[in-house]
N, C-alpha and C positions, 0 to 999 in steps of 0.2 A: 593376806595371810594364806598363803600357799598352804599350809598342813592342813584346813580343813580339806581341801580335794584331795592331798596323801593320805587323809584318814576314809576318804569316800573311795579311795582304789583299795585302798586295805581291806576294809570290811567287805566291800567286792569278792576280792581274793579270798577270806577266808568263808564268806558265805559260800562259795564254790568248793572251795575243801568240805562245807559242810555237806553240801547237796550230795557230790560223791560221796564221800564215807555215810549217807543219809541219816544224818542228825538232823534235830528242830533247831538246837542251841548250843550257841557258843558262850562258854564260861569264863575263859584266859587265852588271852593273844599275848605273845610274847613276841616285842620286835628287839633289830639290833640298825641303830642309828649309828653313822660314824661323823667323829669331827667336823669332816669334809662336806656331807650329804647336804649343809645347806638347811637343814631342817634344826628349829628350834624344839627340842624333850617337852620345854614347860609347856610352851602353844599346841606341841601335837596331844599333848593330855588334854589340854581345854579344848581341842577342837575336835578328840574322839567322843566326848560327852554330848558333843551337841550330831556328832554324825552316826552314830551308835543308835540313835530311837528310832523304834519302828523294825529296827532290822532282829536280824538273828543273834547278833552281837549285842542288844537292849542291856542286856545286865552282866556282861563280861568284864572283866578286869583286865587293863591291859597294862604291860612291863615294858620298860624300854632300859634296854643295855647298851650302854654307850662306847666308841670304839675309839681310840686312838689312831691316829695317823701312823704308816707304817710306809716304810719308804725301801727302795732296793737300788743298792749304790750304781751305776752303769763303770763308776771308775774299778771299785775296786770289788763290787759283788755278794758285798755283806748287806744284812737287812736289819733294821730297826726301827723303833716307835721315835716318830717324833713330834716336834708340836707343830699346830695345823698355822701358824705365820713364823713355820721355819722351814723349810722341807731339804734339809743339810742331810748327810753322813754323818754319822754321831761319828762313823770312827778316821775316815780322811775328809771331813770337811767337804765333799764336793759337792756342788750344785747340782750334778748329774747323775738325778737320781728318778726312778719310777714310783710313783704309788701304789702300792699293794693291798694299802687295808685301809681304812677309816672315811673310806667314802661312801661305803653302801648302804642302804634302809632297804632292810631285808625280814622275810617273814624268819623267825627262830622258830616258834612253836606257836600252835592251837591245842586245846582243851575244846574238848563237847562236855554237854552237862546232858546228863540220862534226863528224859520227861518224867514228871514227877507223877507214879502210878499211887493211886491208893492202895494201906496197906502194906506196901512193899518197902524196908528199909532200905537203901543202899548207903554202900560205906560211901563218907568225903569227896571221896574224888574216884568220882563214878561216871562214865562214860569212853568216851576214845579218844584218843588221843593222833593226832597230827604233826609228826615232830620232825622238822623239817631243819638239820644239824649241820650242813656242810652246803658249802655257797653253792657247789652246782646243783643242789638240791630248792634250796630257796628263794621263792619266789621274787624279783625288785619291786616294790611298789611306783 
């Protein structure tokens, strides 16, 4: 089961987001899986459960958004979603075509959670945030 080690480089990486922005904790990880990546949603949830103790990540909730396969025609230059045991041209059929999306396991976003002071109420969703939106921004685990 490979996804426990992509869940032990993940919390890696976000434990290092944490250390720079210097947070204790992390509340929500939010990744983006694609079709392609090889990596099974259900197994990397059961394998951040068991890779998440002890760390910074202990009691974070993690989201996984799933991506389709996206393909960019070489014949005629048009790009579209397609399924991952098809990689056509939706619109001239050719087999020559490149991947463009649905392969990556990439960080989307972290949440920090503020240390909890006596006393002191804070709103919900309190701390800083790490929001890492656009692929040359986000890290690949």
């Amino acid at each position: 089961m490979h996804e426990l080690s992509v869940c032990w480089a993940l919390i890696s990486e976000v434990e290092r987001l944490a250390q720079e922005a210097g947070e204790d904790s992390i509340a929500h990880i939010a990744i983006r899986v694609g079709e392609l990546s090889g990596t099974d949603p259900g197994l990397l949830l059961r394998a951040f459960e068991v890779a998440r103790s002890g760390t910074k990540a202990e009691h974070a909730h993690l989201t996984i958004a799933r991506c389709d396969p996206r393909v960019k025609c070489t014949e005629c230059g048009l790009e579209n979603v397609t399924r991952p045991n098809r990689l056509l041209c939706a619109f001239c059929g050719s087999f020559r075509v490149k991947v463009i999306g649905g392969d990556e396991l990439s960080i989307a976003a972290v949440e920090f959670s503020a240390p909890d002071v006596p006393g002191i109420s804070d709103p919900p969703v309190a701390g800083g945030s790490a929001n890492l939106n656009t692929e040359e921004e986000a890290p690949h685990v």
